[in-house]
VOPAGU-2260 file (C-alpha; in pm, 1 decimal, decimal comma):
REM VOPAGU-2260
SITE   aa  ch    i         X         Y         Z
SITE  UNK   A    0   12473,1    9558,0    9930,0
SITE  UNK   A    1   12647,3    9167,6    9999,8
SITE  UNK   A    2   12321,3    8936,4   10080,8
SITE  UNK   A    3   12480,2    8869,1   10454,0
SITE  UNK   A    4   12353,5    9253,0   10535,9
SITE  UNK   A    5   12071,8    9251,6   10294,9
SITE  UNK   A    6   11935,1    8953,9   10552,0
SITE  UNK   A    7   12043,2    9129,0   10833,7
SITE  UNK   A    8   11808,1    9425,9   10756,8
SITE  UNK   A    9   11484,3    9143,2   10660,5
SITE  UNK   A   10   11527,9    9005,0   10988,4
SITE  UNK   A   11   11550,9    9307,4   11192,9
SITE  UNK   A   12   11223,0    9458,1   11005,6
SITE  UNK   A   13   10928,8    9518,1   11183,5
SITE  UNK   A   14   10733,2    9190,3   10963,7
SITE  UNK   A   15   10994,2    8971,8   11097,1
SITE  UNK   A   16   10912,6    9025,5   11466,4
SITE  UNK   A   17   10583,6    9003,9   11525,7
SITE  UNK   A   18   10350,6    8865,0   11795,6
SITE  UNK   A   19   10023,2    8654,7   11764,6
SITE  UNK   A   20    9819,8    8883,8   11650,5
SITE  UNK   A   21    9988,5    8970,7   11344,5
SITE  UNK   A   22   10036,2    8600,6   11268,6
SITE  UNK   A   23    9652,8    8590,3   11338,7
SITE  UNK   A   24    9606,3    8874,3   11112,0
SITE  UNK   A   25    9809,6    8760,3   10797,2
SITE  UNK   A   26    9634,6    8400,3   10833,6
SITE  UNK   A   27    9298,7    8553,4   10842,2
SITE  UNK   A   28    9287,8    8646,4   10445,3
SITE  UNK   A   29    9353,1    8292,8   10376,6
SITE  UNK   A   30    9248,2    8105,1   10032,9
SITE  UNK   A   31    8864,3    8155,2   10207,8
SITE  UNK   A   32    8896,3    8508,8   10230,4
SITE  UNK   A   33    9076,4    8592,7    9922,5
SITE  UNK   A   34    8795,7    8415,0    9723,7
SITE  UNK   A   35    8483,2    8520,7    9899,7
SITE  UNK   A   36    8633,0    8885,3    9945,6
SITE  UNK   A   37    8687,6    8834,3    9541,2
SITE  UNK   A   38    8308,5    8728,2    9477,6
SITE  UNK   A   39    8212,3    9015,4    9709,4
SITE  UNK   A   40    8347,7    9247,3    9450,5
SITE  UNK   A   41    8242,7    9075,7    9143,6
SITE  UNK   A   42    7922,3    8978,8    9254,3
SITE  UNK   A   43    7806,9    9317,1    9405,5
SITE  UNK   A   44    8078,8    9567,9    9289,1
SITE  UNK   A   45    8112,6    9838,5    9564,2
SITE  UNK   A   46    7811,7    9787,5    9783,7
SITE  UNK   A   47    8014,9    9508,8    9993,4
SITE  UNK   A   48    8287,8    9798,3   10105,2
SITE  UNK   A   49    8101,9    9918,6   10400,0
SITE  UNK   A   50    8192,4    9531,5   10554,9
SITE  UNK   A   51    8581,0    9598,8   10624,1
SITE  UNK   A   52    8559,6    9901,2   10813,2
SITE  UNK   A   53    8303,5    9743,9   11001,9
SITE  UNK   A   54    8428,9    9426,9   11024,8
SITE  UNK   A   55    8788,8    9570,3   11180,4
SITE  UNK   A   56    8691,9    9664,0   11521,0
SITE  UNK   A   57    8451,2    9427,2   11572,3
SITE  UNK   A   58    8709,0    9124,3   11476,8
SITE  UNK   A   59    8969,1    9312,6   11600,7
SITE  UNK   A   60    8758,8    9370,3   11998,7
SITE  UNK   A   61    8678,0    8915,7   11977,9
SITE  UNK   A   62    9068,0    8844,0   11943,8
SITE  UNK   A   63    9188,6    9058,9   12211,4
SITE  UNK   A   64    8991,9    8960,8   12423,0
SITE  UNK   A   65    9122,9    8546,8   12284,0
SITE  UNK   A   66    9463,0    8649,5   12339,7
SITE  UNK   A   67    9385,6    8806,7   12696,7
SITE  UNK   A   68    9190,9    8530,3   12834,8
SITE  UNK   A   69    9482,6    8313,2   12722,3
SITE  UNK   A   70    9751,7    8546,3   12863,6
SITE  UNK   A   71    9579,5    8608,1   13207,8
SITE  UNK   A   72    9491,7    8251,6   13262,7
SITE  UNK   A   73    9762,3    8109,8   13135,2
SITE  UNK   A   74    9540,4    7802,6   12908,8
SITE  UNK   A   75    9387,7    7731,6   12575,0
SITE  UNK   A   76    9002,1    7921,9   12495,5
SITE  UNK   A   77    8868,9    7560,7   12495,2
SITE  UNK   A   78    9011,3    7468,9   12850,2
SITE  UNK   A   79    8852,2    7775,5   12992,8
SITE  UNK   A   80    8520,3    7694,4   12823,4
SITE  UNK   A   81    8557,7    7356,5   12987,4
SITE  UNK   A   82    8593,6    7473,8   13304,6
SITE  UNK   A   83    8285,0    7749,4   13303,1
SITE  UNK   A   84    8100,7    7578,4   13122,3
SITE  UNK   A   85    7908,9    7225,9   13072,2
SITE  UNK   A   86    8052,9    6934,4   12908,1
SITE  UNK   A   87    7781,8    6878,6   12659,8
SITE  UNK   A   88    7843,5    7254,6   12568,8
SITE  UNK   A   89    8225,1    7244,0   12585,4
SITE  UNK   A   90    8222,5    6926,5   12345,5
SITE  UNK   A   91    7918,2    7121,5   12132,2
SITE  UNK   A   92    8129,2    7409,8   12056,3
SITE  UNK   A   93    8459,5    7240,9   11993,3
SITE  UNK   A   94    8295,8    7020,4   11769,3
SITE  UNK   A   95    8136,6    7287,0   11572,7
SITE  UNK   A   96    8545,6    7432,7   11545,0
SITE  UNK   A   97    8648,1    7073,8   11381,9
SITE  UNK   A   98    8363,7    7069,4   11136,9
SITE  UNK   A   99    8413,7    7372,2   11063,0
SITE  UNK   A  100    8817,2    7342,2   10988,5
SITE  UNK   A  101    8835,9    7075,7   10823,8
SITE  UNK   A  102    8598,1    7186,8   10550,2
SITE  UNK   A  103    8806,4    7502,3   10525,3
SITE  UNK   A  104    9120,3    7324,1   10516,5
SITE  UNK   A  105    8953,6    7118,9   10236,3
SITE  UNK   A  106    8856,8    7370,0   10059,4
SITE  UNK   A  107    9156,1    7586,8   10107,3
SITE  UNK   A  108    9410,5    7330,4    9956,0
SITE  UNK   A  109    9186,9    7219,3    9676,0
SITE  UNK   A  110    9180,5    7595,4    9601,2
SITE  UNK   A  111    9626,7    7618,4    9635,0
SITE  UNK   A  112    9590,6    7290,4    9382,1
SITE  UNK   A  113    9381,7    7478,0    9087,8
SITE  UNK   A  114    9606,5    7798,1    9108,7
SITE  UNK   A  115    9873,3    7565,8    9104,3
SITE  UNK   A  116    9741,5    7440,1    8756,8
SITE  UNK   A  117    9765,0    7772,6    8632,5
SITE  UNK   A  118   10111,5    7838,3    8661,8
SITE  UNK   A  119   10248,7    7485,2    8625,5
SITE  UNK   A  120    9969,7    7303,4    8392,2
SITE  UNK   A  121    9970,7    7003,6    8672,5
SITE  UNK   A  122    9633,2    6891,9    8709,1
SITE  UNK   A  123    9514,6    7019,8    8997,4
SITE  UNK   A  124    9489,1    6686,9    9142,6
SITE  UNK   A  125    9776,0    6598,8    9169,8
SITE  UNK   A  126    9902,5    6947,5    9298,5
SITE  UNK   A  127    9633,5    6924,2    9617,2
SITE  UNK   A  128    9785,5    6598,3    9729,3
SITE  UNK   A  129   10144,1    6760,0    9637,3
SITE  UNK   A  130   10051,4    7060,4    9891,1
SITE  UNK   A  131    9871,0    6830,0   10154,5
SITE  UNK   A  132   10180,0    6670,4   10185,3
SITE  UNK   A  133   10402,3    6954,0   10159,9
SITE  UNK   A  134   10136,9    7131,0   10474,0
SITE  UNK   A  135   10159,7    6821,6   10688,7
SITE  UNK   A  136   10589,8    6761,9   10716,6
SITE  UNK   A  137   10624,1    7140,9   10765,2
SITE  UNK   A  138   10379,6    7090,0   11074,3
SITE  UNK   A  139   10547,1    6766,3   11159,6
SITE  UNK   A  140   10923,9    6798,5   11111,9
SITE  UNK   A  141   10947,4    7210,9   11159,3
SITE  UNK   A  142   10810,6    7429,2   11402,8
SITE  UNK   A  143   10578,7    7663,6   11289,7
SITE  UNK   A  144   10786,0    7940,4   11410,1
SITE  UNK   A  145   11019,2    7848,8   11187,3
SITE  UNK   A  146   10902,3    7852,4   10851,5
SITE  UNK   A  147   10573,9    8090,5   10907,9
SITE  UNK   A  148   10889,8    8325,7   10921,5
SITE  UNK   A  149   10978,3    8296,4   10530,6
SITE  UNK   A  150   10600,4    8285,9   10435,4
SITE  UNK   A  151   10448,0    8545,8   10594,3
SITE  UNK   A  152   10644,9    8732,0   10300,1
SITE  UNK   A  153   10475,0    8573,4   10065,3
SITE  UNK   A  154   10133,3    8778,6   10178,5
SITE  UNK   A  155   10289,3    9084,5   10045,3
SITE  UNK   A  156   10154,8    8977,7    9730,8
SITE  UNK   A  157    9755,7    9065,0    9847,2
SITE  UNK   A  158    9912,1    9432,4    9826,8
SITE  UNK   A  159    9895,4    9373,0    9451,8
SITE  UNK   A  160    9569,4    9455,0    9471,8
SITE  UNK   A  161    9598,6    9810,8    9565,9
SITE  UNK   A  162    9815,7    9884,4    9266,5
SITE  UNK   A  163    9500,2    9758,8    9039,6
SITE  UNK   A  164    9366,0   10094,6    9180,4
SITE  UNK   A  165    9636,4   10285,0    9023,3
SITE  UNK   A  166    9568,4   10135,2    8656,5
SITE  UNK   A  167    9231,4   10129,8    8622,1
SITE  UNK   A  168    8967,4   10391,0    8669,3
SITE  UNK   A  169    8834,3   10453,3    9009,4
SITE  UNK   A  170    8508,0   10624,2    9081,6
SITE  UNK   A  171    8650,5   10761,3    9420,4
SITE  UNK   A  172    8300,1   10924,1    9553,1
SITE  UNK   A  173    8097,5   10620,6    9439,8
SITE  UNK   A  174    8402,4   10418,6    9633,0
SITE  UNK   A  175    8352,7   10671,1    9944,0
SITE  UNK   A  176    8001,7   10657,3    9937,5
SITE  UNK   A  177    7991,0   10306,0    9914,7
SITE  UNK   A  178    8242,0   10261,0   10193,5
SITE  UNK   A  179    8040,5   10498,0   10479,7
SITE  UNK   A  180    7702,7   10506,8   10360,8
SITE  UNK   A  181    7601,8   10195,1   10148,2
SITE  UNK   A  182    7321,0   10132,7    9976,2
SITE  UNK   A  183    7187,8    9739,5   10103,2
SITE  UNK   A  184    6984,7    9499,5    9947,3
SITE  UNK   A  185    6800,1    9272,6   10196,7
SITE  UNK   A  186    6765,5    8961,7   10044,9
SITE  UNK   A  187    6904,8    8584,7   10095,2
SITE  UNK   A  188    7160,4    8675,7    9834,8
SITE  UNK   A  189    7323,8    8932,1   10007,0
SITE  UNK   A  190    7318,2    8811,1   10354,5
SITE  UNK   A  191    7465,6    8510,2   10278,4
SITE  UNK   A  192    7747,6    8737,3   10163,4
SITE  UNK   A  193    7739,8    8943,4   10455,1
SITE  UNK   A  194    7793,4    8609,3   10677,5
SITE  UNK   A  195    8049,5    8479,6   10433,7
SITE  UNK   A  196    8259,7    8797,9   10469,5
SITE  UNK   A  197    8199,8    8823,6   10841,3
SITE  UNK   A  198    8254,9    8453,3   10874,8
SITE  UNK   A  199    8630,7    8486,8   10666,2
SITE  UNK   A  200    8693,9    8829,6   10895,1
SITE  UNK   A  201    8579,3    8713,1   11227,4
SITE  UNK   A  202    8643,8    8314,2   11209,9
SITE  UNK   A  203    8635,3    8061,6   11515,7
SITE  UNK   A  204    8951,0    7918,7   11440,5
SITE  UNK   A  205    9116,1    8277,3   11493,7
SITE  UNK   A  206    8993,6    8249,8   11829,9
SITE  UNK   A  207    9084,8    7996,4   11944,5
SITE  UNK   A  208    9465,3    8012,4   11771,9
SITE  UNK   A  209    9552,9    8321,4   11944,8
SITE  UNK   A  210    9507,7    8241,2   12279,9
SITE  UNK   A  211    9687,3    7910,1   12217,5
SITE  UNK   A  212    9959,8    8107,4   12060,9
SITE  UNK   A  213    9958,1    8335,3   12374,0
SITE  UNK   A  214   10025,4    8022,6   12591,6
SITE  UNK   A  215   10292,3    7906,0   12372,6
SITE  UNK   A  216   10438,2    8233,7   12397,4
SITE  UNK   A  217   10442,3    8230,3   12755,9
SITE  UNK   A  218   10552,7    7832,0   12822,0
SITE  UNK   A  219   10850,8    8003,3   12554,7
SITE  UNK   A  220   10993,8    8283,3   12732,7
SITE  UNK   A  221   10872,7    8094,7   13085,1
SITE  UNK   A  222   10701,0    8341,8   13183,1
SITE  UNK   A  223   10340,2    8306,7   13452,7
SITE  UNK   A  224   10019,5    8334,5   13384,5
SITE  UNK   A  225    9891,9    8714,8   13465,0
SITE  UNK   A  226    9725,5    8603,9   13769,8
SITE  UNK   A  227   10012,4    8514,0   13936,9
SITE  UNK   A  228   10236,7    8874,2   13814,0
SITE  UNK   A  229   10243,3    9223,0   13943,8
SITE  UNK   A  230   10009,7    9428,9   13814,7
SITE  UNK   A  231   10251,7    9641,8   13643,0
SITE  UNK   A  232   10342,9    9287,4   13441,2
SITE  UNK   A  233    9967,9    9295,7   13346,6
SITE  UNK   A  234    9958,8    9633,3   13191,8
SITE  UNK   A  235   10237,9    9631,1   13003,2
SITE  UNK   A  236   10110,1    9266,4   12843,9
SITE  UNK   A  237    9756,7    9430,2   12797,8
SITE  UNK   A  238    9910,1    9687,3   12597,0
SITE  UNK   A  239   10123,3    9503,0   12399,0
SITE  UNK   A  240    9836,2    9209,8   12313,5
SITE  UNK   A  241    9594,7    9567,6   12222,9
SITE  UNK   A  242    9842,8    9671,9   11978,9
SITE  UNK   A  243    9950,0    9370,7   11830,2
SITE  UNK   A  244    9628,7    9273,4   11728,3
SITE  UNK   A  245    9481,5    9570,4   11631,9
SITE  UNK   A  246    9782,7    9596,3   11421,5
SITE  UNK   A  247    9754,4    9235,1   11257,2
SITE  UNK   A  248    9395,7    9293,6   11157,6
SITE  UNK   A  249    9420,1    9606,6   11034,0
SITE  UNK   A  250    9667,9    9436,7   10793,1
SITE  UNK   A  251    9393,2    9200,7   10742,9
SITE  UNK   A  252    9132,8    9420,0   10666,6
SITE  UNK   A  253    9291,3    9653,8   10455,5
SITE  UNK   A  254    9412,7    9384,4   10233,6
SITE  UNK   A  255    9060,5    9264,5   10203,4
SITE  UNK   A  256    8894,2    9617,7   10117,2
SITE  UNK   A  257    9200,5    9623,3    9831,8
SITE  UNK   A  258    9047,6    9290,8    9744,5
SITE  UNK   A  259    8711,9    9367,1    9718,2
SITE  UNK   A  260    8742,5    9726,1    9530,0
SITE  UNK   A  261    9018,3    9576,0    9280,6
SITE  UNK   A  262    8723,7    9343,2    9188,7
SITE  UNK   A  263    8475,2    9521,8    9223,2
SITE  UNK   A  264    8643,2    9816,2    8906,0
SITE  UNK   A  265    8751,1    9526,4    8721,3
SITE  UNK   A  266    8574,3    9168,0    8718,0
SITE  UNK   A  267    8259,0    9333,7    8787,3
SITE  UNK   A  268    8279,4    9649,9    8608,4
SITE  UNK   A  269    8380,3    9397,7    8298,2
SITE  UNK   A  270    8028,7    9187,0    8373,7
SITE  UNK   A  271    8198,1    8887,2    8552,7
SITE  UNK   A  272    7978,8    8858,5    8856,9
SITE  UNK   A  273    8026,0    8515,3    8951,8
SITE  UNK   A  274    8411,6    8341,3    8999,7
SITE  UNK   A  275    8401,1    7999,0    8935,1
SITE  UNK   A  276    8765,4    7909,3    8875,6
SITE  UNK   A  277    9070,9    8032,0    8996,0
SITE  UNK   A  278    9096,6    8241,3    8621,3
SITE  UNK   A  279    8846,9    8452,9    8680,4
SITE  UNK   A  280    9000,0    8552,6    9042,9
SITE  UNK   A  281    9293,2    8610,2    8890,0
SITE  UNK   A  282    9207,4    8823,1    8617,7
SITE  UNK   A  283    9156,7    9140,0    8891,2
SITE  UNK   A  284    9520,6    9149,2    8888,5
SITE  UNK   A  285    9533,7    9168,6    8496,4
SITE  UNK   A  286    9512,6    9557,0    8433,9
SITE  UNK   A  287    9887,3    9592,6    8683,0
SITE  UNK   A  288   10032,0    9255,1    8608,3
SITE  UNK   A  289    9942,8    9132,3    8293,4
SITE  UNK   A  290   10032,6    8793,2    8194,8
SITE  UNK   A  291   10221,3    8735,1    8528,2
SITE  UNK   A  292    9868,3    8814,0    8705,4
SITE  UNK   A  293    9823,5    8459,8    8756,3
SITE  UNK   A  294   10173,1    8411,4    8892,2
SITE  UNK   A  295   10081,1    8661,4    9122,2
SITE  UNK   A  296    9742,5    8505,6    9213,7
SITE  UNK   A  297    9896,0    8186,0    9252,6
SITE  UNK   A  298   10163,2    8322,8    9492,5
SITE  UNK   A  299    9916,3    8485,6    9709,7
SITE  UNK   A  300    9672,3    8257,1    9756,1
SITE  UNK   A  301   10018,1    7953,4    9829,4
SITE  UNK   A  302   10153,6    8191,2   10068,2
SITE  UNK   A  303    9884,1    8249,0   10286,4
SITE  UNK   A  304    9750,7    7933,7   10221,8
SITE  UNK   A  305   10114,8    7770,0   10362,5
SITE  UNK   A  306   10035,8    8009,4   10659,8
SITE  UNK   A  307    9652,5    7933,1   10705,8
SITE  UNK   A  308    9645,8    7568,1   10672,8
SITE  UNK   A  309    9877,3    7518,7   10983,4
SITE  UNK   A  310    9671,9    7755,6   11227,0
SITE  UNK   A  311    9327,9    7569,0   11073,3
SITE  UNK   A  312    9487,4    7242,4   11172,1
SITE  UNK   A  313    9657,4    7381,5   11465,3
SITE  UNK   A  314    9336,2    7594,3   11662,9
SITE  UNK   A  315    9161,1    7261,3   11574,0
SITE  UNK   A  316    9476,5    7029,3   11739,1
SITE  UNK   A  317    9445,1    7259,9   12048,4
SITE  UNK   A  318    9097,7    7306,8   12124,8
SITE  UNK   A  319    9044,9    6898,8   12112,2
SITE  UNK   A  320    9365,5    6892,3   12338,7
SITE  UNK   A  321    9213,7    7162,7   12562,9
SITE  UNK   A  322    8899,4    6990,1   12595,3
SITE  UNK   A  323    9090,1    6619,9   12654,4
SITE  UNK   A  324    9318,6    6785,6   12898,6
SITE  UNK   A  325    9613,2    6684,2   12693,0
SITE  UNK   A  326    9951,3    6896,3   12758,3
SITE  UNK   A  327   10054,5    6983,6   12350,0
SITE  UNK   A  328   10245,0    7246,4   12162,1
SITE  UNK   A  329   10323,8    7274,4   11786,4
SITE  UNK   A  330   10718,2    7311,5   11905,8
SITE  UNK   A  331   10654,1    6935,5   12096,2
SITE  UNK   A  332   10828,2    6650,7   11846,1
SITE  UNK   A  333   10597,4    6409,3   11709,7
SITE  UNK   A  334   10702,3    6142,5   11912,0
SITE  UNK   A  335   10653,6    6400,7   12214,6
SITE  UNK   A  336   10279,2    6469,6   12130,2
SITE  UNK   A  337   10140,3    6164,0   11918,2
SITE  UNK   A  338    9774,1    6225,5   11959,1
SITE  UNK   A  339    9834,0    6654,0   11935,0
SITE  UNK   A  340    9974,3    6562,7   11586,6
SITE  UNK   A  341    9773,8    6253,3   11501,7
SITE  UNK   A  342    9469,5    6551,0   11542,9
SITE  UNK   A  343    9613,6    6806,9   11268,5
SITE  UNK   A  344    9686,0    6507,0   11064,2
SITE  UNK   A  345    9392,1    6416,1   11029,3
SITE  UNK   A  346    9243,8    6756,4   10976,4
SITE  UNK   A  347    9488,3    6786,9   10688,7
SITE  UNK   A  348    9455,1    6481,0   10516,1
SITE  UNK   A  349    9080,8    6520,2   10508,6
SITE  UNK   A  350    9129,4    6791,6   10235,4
SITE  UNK   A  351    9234,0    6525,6    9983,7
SITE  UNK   A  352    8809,6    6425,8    9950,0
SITE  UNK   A  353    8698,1    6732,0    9840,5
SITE  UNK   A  354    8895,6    6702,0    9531,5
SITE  UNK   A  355    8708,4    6323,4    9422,4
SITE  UNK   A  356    8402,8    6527,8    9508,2
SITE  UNK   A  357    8219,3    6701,4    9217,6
SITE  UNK   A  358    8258,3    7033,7    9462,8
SITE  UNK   A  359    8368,5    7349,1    9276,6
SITE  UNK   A  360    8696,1    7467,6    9475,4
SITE  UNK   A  361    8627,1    7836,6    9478,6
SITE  UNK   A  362    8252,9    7774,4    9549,8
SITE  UNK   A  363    8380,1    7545,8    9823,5
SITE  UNK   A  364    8565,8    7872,2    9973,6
SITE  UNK   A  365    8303,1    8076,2    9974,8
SITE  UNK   A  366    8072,9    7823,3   10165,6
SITE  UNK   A  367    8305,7    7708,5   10397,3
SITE  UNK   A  368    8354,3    8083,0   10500,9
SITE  UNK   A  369    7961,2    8115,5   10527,2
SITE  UNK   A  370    7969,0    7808,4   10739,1
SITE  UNK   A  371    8269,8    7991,8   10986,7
SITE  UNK   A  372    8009,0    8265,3   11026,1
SITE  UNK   A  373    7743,9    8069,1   11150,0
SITE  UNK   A  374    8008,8    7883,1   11391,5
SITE  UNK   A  375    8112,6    8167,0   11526,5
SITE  UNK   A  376    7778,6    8311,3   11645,3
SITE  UNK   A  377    7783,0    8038,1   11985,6
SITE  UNK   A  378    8162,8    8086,8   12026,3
SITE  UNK   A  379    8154,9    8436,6   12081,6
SITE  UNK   A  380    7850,2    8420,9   12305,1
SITE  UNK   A  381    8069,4    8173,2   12506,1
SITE  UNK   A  382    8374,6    8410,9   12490,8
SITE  UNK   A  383    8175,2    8710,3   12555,6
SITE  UNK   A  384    8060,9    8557,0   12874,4
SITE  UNK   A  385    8408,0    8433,4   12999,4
SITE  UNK   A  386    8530,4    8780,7   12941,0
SITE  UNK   A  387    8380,0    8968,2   13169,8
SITE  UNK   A  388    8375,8    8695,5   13472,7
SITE  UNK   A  389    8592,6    8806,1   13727,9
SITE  UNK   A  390    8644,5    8390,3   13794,6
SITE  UNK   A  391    8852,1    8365,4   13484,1
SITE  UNK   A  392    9043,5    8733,9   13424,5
SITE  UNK   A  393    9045,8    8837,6   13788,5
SITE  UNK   A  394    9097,7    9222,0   13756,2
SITE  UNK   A  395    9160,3    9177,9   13368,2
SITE  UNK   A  396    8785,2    9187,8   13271,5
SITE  UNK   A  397    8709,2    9269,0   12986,8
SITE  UNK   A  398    8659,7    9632,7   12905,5
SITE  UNK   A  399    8292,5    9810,0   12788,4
SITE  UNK   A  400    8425,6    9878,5   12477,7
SITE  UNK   A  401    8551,4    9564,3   12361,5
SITE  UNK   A  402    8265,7    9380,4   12485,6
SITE  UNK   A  403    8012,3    9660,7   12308,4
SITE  UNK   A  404    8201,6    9575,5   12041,9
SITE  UNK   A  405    8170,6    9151,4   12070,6
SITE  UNK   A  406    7804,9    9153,5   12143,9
SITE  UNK   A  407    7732,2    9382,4   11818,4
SITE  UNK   A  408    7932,0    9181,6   11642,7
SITE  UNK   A  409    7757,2    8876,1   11775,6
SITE  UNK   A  410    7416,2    9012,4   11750,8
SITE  UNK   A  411    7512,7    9137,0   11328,9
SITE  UNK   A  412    7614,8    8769,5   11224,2
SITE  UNK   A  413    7323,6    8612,0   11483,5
SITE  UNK   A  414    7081,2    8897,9   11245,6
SITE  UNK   A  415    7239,6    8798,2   10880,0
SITE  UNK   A  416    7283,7    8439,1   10946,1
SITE  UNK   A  417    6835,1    8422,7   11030,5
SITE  UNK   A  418    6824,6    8604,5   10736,4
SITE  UNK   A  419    7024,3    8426,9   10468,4
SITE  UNK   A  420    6855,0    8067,7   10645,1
SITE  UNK   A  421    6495,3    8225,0   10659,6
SITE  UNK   A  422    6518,5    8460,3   10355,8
């Protein structure tokens, strides 16, 4: 096969045309997630598998109902805060997005810099400035359309996971057991895991990125607001946002469950129960890769961290925007939108501190995903609420289900997040 029709066939698969939610999906298991879904298994081998299936409709319910409230109304999750909402709450909660984004970018590209190291013996230094700079021109000079199109290939790679599963020894009924009826330890320890997983899973800056990609989608293909088409319109959209995103985070999840039980039989089962450095995450993927397990680590955690570090900068570029009532896109020039990109630069560039700080980059993921779960508690309170007003979605409310589904998940991370502070 000639590599003109070997193209052909990649563009036309199902990967290479996908909506906002599976773009929301692959981002979710960013550098954050792969690490804290990697201490998860080390640190309490299978006992942390019962989170994923729970996690997926619960994260999957909060972004539909994102990417709804951004399809009906036709604007941003921050603008329609600002509009139901006070200002002193409206600034509150996107400030709490901002503090929370930037720390993740930070720690994310610190965390692309030491697997870097691995592969290329750099100093990891150096290699976080390289890929700070690398992050900010594709977000500057190339729409993120564009290139998210050749990287979301790159996230593949998580799937290495699952064939650890196939080289090692797997207790399947402990795995099971674990999975549907797990045995919990209530303590600090493990709810701060708890919130860190649920805080990687179901993170703010998902939120608010798919109903700003929703918009985008629509100023794109021209197309109104839901409010102002025929009902049929507004079925067939429902629909296709319900699918999409269950679809992306299933992705999402299942990657992370491979995650956390190809840790769990390996790093754990071998007496590593805390990852410190990049190594130690990597050496999961030892028992089906070998020597190229760090290769593989490292290409993982660049290619979803290529993807991630955009939509972190990005949610955070359009909720302030929102909020400001400026007009911005991601597909506007620089010199179209200076303060839209003047916003995600400085959200970027703020990841170069963490590496003069004396901040251990994997420990830095793994916080800065416990931090998104305490965020995320007010946001989806807010979102919750704007759901089901008939003032905002008209005859698009949202549904019993999904919002059973957002207030349980509100009320679990509200529960762990007392816990882990009070415990």
């Amino acid at each position: 096969m000639n590599f003109k029709k070997l193209w052909a066939r990649i563009k036309r698969h199902p990967l290479s045309k996908v909506g906002p939610g599976m773009v929301t999906g692959v981002a979710d298991d960013d550098p954050s997630g792969i690490v804290t879904y990697s201490q998860a298994g080390a640190q309490f081998g299978l006992n942390m598998l019962w989170t994923m299936p729970v996690a997926y409709p619960l994260q999957s319910a909060i972004q539909v109902l994102c990417a709804q409230m951004g399809r009906v109304t036709g604007q941003g999750l921050a603008a329609n805060i600002k509009t139901s909402f006070s200002p002193i709450i409206a600034f509150f909660l996107v400030l709490s997005l901002l503090v929370a984004n930037i720390l993740n970018i930070a720690a994310d590209i610190a965390a692309m810099g030491e697997v870097a190291q691995l592969v290329t013996g750099i100093n990891w230094h150096v290699m976080t400035s390289i890929f700070v700079f690398i992050s900010l021109g594709l977000q500057v000079f190339m729409p993120y359309h564009r290139y998210v199109f050749y990287l979301k290939w790159l996230t593949l790679s998580l799937l290495t996971y699952a064939g650890v599963l196939f080289t090692v020894h797997v207790p399947w009924k402990d795995v099971l057991w674990s999975t549907f009826i797990p045995t919990l330890s209530l303590n600090a320890e493990s709810a701060a895991m708890v919130v860190g997983i649920l805080g990687t899973t179901i993170s703010p800056y998902l939120f608010f990125w798919q109903a700003s990609q929703e918009v985008e989608d629509m100023r794109i293909g021209r197309k109104k607001p839901l409010l102002s088409e025929n009902r049929a319109v507004g079925q067939w959209e429902i629909r296709r946002i319900r699918w999409d995103t269950w679809g992306g985070m299933c992705y999402s999840n299942v990657a992370a469950y491979f995650i956390i039980l190809a840790t769990a039989v390996t790093l754990n089962a071998a007496g590593i129960r805390d990852i410190t450095t990049a190594e130690h995450a990597a050496e999961a993927l030892r028992p089906v890769a070998g020597d190229l397990a760090y290769l593989l680590f490292a290409l993982g955690i660049l290619g979803v961290g290529l993807i991630a570090v955009p939509v972190l900068a990005g949610s955070a570029a359009y909720a302030l925007s929102d909020l400001l009532g400026w007009q911005s896109s991601l597909e506007h020039t620089v010199m179209q939108d200076k303060k839209f990109y003047f916003v995600i630069a400085v959200s970027v560039m703020g990841a170069l501190i963490i590496q003069f700080s004396p901040i251990n980059p994997m420990k830095a993921l793994f916080w800065s995903a416990v931090i998104n779960g305490v965020v995320a508690v007010p946001l989806m309170v807010a979102i919750l609420i704007l759901a089901r007003r008939h003032s905002v979605m008209g005859p698009y409310k949202a549904n019993r289900l999904n919002l059973g589904l957002g207030w349980f998940a509100t009320a679990l991370m509200a529960a762990a997040s007392l816990f882990m502070l009070l415990g």
